[in-house]
Structures are given as C-alpha cells and as structure tokens.
PDB file of N, CA, C and O in Angstrom, chain B, residues numbered from 101:
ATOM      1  N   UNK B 101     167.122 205.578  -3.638  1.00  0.00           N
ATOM      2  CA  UNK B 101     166.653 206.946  -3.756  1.00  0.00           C
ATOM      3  C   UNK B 101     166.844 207.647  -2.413  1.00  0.00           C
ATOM      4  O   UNK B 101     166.726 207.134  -1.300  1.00  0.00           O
ATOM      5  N   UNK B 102     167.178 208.977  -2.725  1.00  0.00           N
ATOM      6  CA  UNK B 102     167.262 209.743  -1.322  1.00  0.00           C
ATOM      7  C   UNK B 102     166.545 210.127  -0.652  1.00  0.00           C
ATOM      8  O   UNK B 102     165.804 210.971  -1.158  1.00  0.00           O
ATOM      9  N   UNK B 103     166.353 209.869   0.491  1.00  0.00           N
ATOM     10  CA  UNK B 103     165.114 210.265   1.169  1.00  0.00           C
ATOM     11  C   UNK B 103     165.157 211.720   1.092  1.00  0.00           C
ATOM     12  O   UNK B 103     166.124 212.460   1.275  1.00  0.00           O
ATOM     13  N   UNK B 104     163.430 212.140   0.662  1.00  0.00           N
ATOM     14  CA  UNK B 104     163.203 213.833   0.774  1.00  0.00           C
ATOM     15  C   UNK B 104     162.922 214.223   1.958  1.00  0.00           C
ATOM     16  O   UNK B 104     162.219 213.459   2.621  1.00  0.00           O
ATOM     17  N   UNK B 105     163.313 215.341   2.503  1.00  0.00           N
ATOM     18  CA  UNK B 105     163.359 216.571   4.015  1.00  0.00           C
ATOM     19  C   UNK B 105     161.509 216.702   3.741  1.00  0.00           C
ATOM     20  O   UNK B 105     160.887 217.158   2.782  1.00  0.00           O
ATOM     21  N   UNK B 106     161.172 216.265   4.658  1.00  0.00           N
ATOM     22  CA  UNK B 106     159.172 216.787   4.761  1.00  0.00           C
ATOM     23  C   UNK B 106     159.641 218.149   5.533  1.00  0.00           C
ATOM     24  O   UNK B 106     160.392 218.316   6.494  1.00  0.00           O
ATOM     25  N   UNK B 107     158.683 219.307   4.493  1.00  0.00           N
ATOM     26  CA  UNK B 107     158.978 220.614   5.148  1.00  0.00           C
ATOM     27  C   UNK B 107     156.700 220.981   5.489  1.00  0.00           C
ATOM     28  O   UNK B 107     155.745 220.839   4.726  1.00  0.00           O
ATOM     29  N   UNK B 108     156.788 221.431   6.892  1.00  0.00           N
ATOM     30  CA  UNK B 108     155.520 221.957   7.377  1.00  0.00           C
ATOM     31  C   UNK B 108     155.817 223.170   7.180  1.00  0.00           C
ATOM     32  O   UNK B 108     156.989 223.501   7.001  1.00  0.00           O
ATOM     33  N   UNK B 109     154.251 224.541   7.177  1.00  0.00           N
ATOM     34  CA  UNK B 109     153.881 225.242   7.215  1.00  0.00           C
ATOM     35  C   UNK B 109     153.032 225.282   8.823  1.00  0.00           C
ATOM     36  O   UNK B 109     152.071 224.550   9.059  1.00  0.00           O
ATOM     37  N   UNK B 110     153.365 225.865   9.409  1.00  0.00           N
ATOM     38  CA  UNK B 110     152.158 226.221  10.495  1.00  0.00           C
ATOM     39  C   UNK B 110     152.238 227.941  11.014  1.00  0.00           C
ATOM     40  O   UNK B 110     153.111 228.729  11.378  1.00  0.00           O
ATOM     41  N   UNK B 111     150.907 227.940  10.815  1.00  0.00           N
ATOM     42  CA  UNK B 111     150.435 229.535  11.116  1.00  0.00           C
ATOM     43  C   UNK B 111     149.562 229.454  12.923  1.00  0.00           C
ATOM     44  O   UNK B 111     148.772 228.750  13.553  1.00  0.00           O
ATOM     45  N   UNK B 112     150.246 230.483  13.048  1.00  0.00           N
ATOM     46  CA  UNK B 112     150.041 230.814  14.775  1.00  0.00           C
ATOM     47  C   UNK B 112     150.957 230.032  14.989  1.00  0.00           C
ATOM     48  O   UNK B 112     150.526 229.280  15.863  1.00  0.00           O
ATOM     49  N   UNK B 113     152.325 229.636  14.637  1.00  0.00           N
ATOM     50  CA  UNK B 113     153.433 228.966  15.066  1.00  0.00           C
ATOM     51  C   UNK B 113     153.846 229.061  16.538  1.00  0.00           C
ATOM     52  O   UNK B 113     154.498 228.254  17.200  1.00  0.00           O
ATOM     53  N   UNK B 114     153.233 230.416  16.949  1.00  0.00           N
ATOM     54  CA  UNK B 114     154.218 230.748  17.973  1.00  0.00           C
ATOM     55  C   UNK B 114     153.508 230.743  19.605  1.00  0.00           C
ATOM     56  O   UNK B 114     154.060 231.013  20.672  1.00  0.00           O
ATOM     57  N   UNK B 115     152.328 230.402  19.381  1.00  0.00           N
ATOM     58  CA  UNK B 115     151.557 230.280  20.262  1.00  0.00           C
ATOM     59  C   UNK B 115     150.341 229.757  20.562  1.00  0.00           C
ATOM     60  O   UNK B 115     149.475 229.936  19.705  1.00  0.00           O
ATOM     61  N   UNK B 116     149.890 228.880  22.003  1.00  0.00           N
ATOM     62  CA  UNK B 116     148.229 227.784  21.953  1.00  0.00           C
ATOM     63  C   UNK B 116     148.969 226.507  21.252  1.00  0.00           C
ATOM     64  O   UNK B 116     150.073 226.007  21.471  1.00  0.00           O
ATOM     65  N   UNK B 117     147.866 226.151  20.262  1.00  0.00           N
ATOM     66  CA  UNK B 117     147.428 225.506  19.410  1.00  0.00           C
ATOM     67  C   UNK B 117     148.856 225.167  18.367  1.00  0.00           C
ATOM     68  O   UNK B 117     149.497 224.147  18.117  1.00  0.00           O
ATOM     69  N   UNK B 118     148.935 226.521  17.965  1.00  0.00           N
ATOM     70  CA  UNK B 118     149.730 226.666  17.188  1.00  0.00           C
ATOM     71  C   UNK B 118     151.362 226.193  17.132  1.00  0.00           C
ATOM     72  O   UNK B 118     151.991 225.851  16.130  1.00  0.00           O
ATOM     73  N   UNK B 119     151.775 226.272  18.338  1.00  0.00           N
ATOM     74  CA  UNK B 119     152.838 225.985  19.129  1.00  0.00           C
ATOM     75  C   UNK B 119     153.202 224.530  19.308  1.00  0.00           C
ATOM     76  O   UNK B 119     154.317 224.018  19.212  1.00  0.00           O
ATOM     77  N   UNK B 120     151.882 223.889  19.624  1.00  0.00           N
ATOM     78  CA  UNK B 120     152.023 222.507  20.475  1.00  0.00           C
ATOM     79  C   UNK B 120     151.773 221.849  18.646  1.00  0.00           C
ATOM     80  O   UNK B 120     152.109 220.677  18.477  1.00  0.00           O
ATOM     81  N   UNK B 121     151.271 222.537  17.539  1.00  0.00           N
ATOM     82  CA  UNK B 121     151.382 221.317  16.943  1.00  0.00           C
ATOM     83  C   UNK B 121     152.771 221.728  16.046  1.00  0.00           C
ATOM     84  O   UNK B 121     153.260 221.013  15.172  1.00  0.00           O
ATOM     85  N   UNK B 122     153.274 223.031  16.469  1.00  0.00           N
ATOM     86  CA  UNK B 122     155.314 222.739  15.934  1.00  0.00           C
ATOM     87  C   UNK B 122     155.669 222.030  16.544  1.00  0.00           C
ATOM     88  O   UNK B 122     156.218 221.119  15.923  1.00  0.00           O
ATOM     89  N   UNK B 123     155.657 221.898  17.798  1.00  0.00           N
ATOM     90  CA  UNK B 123     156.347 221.064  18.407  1.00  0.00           C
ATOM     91  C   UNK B 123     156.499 219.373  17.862  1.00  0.00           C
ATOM     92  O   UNK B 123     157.479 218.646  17.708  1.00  0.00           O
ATOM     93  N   UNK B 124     154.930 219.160  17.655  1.00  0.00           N
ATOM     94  CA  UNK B 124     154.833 217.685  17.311  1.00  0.00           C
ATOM     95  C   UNK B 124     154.995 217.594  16.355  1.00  0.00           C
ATOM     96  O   UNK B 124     155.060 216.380  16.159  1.00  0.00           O
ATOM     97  N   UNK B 125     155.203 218.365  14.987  1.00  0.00           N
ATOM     98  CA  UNK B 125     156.032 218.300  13.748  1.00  0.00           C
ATOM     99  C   UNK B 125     158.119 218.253  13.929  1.00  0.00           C
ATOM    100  O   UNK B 125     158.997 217.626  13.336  1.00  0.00           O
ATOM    101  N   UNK B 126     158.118 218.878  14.618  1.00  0.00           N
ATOM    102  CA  UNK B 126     159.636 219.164  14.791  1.00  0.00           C
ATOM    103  C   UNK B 126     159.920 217.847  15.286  1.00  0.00           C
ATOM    104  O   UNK B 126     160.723 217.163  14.652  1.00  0.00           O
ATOM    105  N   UNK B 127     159.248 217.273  16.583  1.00  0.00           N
ATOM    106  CA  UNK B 127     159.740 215.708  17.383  1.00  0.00           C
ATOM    107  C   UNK B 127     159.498 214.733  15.376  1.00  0.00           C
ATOM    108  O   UNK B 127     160.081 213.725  14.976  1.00  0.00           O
ATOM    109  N   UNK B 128     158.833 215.285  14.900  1.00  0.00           N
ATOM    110  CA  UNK B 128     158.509 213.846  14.087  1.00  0.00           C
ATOM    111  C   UNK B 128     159.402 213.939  12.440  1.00  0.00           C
ATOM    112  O   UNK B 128     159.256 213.311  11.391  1.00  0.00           O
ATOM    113  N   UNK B 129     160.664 215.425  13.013  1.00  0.00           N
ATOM    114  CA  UNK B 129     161.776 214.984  12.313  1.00  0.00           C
ATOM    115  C   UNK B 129     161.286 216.106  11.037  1.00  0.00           C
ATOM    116  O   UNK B 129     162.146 216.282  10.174  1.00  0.00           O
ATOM    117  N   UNK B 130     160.057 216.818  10.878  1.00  0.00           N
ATOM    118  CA  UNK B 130     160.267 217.616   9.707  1.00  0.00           C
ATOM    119  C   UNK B 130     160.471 219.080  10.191  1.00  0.00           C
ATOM    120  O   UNK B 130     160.168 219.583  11.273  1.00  0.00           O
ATOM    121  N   UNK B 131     161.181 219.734   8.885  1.00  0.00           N
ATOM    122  CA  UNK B 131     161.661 220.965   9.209  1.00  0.00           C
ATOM    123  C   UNK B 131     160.323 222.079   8.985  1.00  0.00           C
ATOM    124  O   UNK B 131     159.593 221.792   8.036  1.00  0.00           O
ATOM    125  N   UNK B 132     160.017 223.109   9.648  1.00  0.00           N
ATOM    126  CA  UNK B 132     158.924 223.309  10.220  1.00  0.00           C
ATOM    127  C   UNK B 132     159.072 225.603   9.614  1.00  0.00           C
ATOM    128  O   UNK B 132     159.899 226.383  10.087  1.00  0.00           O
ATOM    129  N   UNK B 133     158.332 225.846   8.888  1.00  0.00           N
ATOM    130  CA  UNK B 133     158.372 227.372   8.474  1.00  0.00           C
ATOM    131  C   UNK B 133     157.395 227.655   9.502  1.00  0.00           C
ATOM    132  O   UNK B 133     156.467 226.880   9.730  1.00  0.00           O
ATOM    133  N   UNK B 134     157.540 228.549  10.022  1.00  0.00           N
ATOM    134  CA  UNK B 134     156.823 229.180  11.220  1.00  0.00           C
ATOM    135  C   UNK B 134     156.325 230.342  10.737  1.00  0.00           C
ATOM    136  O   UNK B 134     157.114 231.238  10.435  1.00  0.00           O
ATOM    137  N   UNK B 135     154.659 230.554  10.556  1.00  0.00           N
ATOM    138  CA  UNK B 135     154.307 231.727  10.673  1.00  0.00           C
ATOM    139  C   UNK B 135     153.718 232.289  11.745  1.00  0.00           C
ATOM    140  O   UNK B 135     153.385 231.417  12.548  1.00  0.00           O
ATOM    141  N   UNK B 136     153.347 233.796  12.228  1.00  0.00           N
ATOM    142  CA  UNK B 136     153.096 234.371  13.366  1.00  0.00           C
ATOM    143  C   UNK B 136     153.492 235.899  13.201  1.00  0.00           C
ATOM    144  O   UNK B 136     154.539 236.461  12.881  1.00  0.00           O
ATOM    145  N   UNK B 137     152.107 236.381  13.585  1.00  0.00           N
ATOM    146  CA  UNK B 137     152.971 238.360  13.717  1.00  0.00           C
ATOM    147  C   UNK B 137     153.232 238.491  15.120  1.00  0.00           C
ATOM    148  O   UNK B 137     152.616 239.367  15.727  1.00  0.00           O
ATOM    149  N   UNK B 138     154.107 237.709  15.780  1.00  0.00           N
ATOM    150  CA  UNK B 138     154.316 237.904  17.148  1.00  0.00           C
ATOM    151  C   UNK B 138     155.834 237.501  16.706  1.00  0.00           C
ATOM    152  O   UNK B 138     156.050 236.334  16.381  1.00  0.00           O
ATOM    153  N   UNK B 139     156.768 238.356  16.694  1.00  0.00           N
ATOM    154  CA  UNK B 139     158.306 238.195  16.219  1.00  0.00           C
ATOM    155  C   UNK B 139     158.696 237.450  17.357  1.00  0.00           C
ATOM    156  O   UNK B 139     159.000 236.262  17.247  1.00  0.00           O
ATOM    157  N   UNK B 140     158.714 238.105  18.550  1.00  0.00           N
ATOM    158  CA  UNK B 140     159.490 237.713  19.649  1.00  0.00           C
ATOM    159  C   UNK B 140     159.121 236.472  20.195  1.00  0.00           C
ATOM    160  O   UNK B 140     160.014 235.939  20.854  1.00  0.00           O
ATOM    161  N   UNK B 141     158.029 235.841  20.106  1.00  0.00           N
ATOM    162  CA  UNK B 141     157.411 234.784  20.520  1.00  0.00           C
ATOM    163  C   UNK B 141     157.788 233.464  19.025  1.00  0.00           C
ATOM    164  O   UNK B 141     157.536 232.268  18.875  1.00  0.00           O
ATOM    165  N   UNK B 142     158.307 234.249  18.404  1.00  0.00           N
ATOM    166  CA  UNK B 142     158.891 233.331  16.963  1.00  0.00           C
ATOM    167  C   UNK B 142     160.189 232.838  17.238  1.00  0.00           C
ATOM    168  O   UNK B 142     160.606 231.687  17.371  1.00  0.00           O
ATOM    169  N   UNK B 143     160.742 233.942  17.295  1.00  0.00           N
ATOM    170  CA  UNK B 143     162.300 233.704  17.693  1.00  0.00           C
ATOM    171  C   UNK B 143     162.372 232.787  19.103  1.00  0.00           C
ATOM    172  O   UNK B 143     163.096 231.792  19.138  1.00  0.00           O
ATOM    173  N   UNK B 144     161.890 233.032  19.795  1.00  0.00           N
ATOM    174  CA  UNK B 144     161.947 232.143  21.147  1.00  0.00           C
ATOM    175  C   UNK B 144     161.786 230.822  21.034  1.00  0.00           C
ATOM    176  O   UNK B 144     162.372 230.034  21.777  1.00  0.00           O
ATOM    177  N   UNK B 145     160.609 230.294  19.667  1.00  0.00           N
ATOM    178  CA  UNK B 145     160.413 229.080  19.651  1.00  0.00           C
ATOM    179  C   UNK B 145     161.438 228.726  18.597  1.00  0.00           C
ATOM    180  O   UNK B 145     161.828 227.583  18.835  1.00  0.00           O
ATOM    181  N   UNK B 146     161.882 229.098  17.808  1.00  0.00           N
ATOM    182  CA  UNK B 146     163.520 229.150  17.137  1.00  0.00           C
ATOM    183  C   UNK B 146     164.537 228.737  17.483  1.00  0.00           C
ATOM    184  O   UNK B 146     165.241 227.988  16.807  1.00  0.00           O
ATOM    185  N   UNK B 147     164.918 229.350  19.127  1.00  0.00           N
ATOM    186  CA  UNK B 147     166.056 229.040  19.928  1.00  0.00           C
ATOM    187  C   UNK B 147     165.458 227.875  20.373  1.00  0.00           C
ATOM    188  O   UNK B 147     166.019 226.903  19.867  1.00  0.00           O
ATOM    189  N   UNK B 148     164.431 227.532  21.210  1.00  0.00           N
ATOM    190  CA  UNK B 148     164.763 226.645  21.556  1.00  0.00           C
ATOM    191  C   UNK B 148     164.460 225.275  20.382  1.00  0.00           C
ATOM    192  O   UNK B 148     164.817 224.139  20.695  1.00  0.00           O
ATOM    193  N   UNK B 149     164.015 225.452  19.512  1.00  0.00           N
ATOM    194  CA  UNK B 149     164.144 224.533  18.406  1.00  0.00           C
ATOM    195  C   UNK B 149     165.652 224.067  18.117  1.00  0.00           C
ATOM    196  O   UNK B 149     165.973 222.906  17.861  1.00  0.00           O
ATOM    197  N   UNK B 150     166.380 224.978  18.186  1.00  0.00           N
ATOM    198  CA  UNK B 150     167.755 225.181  17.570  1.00  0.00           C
ATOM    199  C   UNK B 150     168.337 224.027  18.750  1.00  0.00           C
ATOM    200  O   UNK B 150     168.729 222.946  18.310  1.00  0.00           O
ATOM    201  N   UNK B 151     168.382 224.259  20.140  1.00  0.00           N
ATOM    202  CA  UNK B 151     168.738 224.076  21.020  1.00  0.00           C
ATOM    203  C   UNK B 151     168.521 222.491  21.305  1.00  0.00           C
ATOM    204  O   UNK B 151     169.324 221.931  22.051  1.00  0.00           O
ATOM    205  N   UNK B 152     167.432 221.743  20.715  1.00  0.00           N
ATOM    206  CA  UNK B 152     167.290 220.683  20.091  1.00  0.00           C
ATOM    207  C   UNK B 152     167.784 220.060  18.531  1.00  0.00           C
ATOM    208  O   UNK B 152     167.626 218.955  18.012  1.00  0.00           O
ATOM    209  N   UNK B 153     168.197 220.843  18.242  1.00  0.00           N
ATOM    210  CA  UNK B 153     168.567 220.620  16.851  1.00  0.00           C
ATOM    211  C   UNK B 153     167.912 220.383  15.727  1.00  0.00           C
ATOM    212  O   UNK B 153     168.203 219.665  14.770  1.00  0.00           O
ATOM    213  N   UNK B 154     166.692 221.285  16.009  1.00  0.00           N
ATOM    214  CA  UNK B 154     165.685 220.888  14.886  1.00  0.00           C
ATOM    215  C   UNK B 154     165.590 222.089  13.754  1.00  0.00           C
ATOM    216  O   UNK B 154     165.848 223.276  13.953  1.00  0.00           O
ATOM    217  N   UNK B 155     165.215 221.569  12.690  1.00  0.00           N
ATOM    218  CA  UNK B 155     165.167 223.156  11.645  1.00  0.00           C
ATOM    219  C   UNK B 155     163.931 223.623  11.937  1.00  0.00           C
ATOM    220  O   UNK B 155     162.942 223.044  12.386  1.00  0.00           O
ATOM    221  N   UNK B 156     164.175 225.083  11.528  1.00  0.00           N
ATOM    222  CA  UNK B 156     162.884 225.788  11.689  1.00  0.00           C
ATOM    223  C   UNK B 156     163.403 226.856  10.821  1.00  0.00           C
ATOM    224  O   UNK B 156     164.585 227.040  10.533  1.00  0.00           O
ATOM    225  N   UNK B 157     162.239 227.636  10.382  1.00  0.00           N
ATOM    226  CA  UNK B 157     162.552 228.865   8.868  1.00  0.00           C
ATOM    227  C   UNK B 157     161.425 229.566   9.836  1.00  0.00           C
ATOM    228  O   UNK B 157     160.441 228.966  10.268  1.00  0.00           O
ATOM    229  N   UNK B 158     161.785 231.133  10.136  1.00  0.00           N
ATOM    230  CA  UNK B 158     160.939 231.908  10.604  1.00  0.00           C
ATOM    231  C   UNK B 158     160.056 233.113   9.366  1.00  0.00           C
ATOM    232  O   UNK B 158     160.426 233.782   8.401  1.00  0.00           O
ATOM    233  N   UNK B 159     158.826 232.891  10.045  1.00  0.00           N
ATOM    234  CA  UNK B 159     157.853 233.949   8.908  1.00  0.00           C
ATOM    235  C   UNK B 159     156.951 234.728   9.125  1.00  0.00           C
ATOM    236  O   UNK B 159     155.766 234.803   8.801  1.00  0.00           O
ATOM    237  N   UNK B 160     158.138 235.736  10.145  1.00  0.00           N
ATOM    238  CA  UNK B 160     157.047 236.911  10.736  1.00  0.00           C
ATOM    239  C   UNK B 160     156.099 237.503   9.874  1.00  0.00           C
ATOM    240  O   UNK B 160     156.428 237.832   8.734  1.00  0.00           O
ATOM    241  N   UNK B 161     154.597 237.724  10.438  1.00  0.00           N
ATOM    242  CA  UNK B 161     153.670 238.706   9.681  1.00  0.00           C
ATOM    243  C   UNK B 161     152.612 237.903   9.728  1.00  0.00           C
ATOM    244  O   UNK B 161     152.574 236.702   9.992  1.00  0.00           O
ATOM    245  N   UNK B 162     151.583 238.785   9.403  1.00  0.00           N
ATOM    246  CA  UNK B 162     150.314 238.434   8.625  1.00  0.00           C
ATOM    247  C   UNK B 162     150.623 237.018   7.790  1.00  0.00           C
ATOM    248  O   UNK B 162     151.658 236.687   7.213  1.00  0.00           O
ATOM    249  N   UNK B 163     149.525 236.397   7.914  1.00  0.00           N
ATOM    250  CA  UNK B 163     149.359 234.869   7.669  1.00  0.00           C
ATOM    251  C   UNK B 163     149.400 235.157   5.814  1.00  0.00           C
ATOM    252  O   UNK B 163     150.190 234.757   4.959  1.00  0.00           O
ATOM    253  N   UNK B 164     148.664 235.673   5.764  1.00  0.00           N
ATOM    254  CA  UNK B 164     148.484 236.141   4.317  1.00  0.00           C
ATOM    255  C   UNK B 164     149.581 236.079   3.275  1.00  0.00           C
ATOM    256  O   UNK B 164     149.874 235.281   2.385  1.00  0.00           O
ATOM    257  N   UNK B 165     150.380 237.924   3.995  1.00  0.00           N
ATOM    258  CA  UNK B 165     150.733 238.003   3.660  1.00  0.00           C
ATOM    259  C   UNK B 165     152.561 237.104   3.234  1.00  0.00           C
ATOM    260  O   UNK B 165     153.451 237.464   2.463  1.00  0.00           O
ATOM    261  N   UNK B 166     152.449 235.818   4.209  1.00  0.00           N
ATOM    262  CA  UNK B 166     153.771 234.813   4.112  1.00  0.00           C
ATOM    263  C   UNK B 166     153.137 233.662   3.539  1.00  0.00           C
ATOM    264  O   UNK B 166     153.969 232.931   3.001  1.00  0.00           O
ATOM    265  N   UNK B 167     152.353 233.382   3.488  1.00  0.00           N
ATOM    266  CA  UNK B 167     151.603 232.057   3.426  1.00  0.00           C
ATOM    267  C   UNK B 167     152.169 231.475   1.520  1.00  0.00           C
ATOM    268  O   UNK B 167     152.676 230.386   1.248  1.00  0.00           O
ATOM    269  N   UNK B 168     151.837 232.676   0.470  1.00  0.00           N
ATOM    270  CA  UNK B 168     152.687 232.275  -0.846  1.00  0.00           C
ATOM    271  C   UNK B 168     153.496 231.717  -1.112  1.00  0.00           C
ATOM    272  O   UNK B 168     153.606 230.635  -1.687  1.00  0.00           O
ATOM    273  N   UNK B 169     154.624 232.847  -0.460  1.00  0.00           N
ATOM    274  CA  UNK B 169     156.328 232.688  -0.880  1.00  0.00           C
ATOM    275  C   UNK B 169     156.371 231.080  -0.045  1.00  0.00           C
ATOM    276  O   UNK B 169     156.800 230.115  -0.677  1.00  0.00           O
ATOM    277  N   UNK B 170     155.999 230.949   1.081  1.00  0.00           N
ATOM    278  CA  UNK B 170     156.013 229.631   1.646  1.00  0.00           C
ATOM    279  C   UNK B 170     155.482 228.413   0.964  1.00  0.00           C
ATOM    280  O   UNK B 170     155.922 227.312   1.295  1.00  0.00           O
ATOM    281  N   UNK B 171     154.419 228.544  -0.116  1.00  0.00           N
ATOM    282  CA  UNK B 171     153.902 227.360  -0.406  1.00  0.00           C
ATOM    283  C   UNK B 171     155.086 226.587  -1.926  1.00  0.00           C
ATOM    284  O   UNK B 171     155.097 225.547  -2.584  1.00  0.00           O
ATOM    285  N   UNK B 172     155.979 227.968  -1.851  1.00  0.00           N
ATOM    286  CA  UNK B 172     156.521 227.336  -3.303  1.00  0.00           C
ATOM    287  C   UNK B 172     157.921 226.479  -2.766  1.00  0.00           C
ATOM    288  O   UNK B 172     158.879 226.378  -3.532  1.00  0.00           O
ATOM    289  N   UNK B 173     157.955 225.922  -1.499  1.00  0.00           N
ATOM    290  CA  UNK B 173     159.426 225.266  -1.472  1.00  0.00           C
ATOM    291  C   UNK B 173     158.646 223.808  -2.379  1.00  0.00           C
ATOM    292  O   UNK B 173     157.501 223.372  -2.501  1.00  0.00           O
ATOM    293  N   UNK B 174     159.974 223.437  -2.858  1.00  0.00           N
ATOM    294  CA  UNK B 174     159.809 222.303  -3.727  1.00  0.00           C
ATOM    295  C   UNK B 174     159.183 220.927  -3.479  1.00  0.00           C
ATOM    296  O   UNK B 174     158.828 220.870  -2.302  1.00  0.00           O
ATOM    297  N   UNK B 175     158.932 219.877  -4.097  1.00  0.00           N
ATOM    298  CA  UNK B 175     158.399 218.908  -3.813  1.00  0.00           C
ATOM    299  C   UNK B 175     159.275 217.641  -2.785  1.00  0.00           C
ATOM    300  O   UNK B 175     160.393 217.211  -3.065  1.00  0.00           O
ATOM    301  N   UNK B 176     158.719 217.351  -1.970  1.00  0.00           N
ATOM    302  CA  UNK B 176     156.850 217.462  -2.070  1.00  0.00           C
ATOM    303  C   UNK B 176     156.017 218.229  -1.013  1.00  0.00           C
ATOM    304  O   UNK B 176     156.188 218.850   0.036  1.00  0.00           O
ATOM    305  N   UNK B 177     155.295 217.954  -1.623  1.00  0.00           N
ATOM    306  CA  UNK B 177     154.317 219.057  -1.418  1.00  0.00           C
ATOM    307  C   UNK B 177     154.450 219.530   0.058  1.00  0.00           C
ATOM    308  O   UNK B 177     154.980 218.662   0.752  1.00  0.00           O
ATOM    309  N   UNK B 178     154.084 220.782   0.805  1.00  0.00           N
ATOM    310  CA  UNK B 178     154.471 220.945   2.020  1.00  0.00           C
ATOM    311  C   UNK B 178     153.227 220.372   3.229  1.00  0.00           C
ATOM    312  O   UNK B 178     152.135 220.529   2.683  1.00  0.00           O
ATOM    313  N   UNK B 179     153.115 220.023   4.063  1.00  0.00           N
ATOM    314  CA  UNK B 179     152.278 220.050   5.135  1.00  0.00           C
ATOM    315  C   UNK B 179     152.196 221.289   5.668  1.00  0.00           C
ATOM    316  O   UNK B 179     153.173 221.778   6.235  1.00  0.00           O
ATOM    317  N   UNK B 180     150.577 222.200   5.509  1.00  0.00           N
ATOM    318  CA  UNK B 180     150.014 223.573   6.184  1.00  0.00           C
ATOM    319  C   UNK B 180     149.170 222.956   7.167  1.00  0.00           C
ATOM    320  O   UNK B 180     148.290 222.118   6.970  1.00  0.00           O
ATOM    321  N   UNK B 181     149.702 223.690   8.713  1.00  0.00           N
ATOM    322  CA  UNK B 181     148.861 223.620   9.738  1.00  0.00           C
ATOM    323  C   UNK B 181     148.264 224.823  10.008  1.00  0.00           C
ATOM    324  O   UNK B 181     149.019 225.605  10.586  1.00  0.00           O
ATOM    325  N   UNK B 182     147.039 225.279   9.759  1.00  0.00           N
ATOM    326  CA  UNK B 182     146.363 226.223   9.888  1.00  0.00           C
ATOM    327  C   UNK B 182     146.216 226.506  11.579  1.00  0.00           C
ATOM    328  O   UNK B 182     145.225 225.963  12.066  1.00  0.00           O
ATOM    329  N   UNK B 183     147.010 227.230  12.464  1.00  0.00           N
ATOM    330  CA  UNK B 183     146.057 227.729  13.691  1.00  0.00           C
ATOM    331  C   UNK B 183     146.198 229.135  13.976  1.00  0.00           C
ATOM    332  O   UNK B 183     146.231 229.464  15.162  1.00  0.00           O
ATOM    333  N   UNK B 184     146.295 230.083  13.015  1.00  0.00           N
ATOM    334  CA  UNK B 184     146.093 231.778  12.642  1.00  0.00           C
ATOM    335  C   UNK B 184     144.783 231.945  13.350  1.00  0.00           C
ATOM    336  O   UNK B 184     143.928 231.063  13.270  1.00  0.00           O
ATOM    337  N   UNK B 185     144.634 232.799  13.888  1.00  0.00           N
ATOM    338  CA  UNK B 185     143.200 233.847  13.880  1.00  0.00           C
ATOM    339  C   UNK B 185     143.305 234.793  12.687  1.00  0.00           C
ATOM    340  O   UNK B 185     144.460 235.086  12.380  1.00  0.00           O
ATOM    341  N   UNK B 186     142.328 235.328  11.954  1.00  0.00           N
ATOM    342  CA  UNK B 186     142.484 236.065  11.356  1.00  0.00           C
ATOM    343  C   UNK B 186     141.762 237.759  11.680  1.00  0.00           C
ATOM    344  O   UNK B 186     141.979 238.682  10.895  1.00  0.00           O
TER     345      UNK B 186
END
C-alpha cells in the first residue's frame, strides 16, 4: 500500500508559537496549510520552506474564515494546530 502525504493545518502559522510548531511539522516530513492574516509574514515562511524543500499551501485571512475549505483535503484526516488569537 502507498504510503499517504500527512497534511497539517496550523493557524497563527506565521508567527510565536505558531511558527515554531510549522516548523516542527515540516522537519517531520508533513505538508503543512498555513493559516495567518499576516500575508507577508506567510509568504516569508513559504520561501523559506520552499528553500528546504518542504510543502506548504498558504491561507491568508481570518482563521475562520479558511479554517473549512481547509478541513476538507482528503483522508486522512488532517492534523489542526490551533495558535490563532482570535
């Protein structure tokens, strides 16, 4: 059987908390949707994701309002790291 891609969710992707635990999802090989209403601080952690060769799916905005469309990638189920302020 083929091994399945583990895809994370983490909100406040882009900064603190939020940041240090993409990071330790990305080292541990899963591809990582980034939420954050801080665009520029998204994209930055993007490049240098990229720059390692790791995937990352960016999801500027309100936690809220990305948090849906994100929960429907396919099985299995996704890993959500909650570190949003709201």
């Amino acid at each position: 059987m083929a091994e399945t891609q583990r895809v994370a969710i983490s909100t406040g992707a882009a900064g603190g908390i939020g940041r240090a635990m993409t990071e330790v999802l990305l080292q541990a090989g899963i591809q990582v949707a980034c939420v954050d209403h801080d665009r520029e601080a998204l994209e930055a952690l993007a490049a240098d994701a990229r720059e390692r060769g790791k995937a990352t799916e960016l999801l500027p905005g309100a936690v809220a309002a990305r948090l849906r469309p994100a929960l429907s990638y396919p099985p299995p189920s996704p890993i959500v790291v909650g570190s949003a302020y709201c």
